[in-house]
MIDREN-883439 format. One record per atom (N, C-alpha, C): residue number from 0; x, y, z; atom name. Coordinates in steps of 0.1 Angstrom, whole numbers, plus 2048, in hexadecimal, padded with zeros to 3 digits. Example, Ala and Ser with C-alpha at 12.3 -4.5 7.8 and 13.67 -1.06 7.14 Angstrom:
2
+-----+-----+-----+-----+-------+
: num :  xx :  yy :  zz : atome :
+-----+-----+-----+-----+-------+
:   0 : 884 : 7C7 : 84E :     N :
:   0 : 87B : 7D3 : 84E :    CA :
:   0 : 884 : 7DF : 84E :     C :
:   1 : 880 : 7EA : 847 :     N :
:   1 : 889 : 7F5 : 847 :    CA :
:   1 : 881 : 800 : 84F :     C :
+-----+-----+-----+-----+-------+
This chain:
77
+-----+-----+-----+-----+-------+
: num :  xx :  yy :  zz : atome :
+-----+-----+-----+-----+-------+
:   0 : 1E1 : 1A6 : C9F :     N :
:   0 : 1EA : 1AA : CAA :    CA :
:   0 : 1F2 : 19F : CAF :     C :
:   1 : 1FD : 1A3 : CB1 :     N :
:   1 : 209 : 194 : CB7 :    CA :
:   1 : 202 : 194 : CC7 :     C :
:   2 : 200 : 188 : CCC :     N :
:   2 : 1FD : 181 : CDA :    CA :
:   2 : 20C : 182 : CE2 :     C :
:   3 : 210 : 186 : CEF :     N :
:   3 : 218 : 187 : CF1 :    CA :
:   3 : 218 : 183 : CFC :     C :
:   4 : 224 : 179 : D09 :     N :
:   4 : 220 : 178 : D16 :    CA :
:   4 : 22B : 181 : D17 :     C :
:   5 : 22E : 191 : D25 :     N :
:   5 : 236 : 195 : D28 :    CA :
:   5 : 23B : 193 : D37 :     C :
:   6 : 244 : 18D : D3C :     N :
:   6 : 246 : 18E : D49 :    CA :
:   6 : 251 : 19C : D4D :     C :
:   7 : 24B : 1A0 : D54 :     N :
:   7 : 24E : 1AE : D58 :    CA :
:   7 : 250 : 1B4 : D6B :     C :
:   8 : 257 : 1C0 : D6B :     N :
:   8 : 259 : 1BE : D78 :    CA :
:   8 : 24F : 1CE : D7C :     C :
:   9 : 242 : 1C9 : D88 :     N :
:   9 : 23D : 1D9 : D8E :    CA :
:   9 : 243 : 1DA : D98 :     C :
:  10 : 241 : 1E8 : D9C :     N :
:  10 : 240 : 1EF : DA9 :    CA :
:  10 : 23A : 1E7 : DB5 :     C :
:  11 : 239 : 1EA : DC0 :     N :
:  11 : 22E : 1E5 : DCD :    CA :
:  11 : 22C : 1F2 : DD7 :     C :
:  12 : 227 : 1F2 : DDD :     N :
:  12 : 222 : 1FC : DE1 :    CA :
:  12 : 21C : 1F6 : DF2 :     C :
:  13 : 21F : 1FF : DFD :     N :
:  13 : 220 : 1F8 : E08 :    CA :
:  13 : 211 : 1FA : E0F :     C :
:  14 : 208 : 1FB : E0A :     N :
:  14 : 1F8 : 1F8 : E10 :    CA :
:  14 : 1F1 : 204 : E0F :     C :
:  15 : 1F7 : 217 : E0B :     N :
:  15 : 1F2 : 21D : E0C :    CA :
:  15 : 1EE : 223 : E1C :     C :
:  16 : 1F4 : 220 : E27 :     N :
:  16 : 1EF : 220 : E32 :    CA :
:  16 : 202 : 226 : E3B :     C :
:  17 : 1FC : 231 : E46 :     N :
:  17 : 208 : 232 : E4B :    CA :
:  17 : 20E : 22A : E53 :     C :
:  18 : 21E : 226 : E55 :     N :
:  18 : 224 : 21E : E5B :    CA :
:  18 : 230 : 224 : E61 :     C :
:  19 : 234 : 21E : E6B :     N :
:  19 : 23F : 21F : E75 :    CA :
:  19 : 249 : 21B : E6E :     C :
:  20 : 257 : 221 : E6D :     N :
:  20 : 260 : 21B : E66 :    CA :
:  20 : 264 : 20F : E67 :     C :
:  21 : 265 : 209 : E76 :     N :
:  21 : 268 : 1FC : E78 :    CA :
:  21 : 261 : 1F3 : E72 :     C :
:  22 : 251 : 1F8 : E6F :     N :
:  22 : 245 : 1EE : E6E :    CA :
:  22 : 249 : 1E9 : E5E :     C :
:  23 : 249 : 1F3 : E57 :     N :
:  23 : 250 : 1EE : E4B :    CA :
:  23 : 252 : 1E5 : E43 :     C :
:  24 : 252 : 1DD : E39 :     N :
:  24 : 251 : 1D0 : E35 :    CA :
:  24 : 255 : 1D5 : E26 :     C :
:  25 : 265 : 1D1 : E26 :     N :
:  25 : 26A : 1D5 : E18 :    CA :
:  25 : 269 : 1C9 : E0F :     C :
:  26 : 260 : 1C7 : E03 :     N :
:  26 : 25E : 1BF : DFD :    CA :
:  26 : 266 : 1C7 : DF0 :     C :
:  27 : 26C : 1BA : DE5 :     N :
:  27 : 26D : 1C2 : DDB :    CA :
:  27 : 266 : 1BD : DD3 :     C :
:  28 : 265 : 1C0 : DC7 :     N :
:  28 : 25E : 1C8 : DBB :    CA :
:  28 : 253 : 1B9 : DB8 :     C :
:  29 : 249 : 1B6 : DAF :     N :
:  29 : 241 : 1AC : DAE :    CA :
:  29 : 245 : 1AB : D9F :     C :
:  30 : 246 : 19C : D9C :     N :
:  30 : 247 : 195 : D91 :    CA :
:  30 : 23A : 196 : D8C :     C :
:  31 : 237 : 19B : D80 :     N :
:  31 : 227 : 197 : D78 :    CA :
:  31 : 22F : 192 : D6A :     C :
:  32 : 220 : 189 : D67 :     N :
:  32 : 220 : 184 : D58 :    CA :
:  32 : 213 : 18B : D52 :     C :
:  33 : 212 : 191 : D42 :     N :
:  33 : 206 : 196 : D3E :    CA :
:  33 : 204 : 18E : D30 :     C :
:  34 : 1FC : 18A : D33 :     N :
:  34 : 1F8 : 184 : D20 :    CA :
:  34 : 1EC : 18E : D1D :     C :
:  35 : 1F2 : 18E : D0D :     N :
:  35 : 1EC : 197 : D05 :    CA :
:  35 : 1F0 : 19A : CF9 :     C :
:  36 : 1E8 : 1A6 : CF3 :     N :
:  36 : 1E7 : 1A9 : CE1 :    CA :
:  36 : 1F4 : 1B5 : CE7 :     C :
:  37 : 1FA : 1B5 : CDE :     N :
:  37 : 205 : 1C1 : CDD :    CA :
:  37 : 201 : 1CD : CD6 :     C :
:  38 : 1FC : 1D8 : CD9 :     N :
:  38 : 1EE : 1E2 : CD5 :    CA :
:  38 : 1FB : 1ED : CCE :     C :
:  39 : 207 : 1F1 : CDA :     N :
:  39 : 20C : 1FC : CD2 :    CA :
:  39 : 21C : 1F8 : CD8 :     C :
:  40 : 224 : 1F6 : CCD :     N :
:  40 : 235 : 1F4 : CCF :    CA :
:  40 : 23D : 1FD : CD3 :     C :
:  41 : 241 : 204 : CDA :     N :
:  41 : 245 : 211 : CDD :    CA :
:  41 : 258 : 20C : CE4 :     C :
:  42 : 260 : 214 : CE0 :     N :
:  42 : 271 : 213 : CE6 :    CA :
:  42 : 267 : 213 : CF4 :     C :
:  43 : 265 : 220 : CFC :     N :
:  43 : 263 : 219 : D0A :    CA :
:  43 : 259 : 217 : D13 :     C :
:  44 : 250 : 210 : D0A :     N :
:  44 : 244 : 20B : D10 :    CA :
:  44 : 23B : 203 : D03 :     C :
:  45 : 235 : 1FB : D0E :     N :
:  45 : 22E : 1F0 : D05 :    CA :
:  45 : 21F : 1F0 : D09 :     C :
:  46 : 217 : 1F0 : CFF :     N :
:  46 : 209 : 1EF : D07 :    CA :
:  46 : 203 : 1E2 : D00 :     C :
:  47 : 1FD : 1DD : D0C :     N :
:  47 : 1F8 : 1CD : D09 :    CA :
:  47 : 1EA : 1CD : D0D :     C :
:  48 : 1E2 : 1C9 : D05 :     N :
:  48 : 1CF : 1C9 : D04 :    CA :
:  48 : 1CC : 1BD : D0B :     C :
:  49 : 1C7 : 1B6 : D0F :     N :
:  49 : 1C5 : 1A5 : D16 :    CA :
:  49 : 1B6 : 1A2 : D0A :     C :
:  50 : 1AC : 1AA : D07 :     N :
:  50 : 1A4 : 1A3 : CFE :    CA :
:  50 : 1A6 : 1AC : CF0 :     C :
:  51 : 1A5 : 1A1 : CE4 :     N :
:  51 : 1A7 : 1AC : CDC :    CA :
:  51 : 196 : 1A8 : CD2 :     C :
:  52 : 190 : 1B1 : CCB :     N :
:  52 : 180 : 1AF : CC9 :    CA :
:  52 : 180 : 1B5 : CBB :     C :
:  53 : 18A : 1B4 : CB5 :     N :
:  53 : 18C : 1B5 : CA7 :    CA :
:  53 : 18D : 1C2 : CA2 :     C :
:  54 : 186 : 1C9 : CA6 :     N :
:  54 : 188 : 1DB : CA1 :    CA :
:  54 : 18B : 1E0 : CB1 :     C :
:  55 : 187 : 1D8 : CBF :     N :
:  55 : 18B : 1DF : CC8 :    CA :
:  55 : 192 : 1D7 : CCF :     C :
:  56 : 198 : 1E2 : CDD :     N :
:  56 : 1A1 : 1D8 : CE4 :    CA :
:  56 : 19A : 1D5 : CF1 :     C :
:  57 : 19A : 1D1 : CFE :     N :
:  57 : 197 : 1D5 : D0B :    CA :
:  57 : 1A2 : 1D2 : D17 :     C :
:  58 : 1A3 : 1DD : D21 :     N :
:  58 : 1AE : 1D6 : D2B :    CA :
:  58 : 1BA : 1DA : D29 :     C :
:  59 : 1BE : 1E4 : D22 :     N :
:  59 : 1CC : 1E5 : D1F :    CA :
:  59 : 1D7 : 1E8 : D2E :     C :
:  60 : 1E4 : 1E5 : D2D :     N :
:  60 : 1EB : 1E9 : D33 :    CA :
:  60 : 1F8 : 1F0 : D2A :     C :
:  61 : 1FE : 1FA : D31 :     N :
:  61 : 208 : 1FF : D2F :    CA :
:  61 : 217 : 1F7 : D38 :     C :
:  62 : 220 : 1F3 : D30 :     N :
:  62 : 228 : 1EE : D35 :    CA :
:  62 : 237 : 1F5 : D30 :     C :
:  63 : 241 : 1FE : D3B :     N :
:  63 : 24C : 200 : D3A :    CA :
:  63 : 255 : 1FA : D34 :     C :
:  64 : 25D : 1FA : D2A :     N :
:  64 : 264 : 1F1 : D23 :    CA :
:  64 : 270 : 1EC : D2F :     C :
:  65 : 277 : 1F9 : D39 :     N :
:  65 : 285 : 1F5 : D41 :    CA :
:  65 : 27B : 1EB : D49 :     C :
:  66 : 26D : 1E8 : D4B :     N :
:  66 : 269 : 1DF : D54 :    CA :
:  66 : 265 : 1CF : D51 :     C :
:  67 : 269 : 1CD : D41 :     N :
:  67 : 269 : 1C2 : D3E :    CA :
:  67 : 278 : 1BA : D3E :     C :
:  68 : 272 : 1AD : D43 :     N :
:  68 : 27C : 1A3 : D41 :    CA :
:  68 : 27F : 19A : D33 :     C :
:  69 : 26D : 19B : D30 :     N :
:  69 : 270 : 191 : D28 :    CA :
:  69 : 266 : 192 : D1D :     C :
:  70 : 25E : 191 : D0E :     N :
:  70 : 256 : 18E : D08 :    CA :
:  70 : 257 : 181 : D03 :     C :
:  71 : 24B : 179 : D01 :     N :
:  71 : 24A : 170 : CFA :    CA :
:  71 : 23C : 171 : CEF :     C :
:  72 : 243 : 16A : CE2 :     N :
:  72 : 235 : 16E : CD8 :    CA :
:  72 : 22F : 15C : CD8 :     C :
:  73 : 21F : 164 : CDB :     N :
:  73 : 219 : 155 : CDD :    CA :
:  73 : 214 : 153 : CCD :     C :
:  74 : 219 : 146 : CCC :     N :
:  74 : 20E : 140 : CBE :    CA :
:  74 : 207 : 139 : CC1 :     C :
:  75 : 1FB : 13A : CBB :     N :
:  75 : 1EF : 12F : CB5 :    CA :
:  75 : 1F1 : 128 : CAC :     C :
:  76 : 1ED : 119 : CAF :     N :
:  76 : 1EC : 10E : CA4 :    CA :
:  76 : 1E2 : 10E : C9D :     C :
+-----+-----+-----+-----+-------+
C-alpha cells in the first residue's frame, strides 16, 4: 500500500452545548495532517488506514476529496 501524508481541511463544531447568539465564537474550519496506507482511491473520497498488519488494516479514516489540500507519497529508504 502507498504511505501517504494528507493535509486536509475538517469541520469544527461549537461544543455541542446551547449558546446565546452573541456568546458565539466563530472559528473557522481546522487544518489536519493524516499519515497513512492509502486503503481505497476513490474520485471523491479517500480512505487512509494509520496501521497497516499485512492482510489487515486498523484506524481507517474516510477523507473527502473537495477537503483535501494536499497529498504527499512518503518513501522509505
Amino acid at each position: 500500500m502507498k504511505k501517504v501524508q494528507i493535509e486536509w481541511i475538517d469541520s469544527k463544531s461549537g461544543g455541542g452545548i446551547w449558546r446565546f447568539l452573541d456568546d458565539i465564537d466563530c472559528h473557522g474550519p481546522t487544518e489536519c495532517t493524516t499519515l497513512g496506507f492509502i486503503v481505497k482511491d476513490e474520485p471523491d473520497y479517500k480512505v487512509v488506514a494509520q496501521t497497516d498488519g499485512a492482510d489487515q488494516v486498523h484506524n481507517c479514516i474516510t477523507i473527502p476529496t473537495v477537503c483535501i489540500k494536499r497529498i504527499r507519497t512518503i518513501r522509505t529508504v
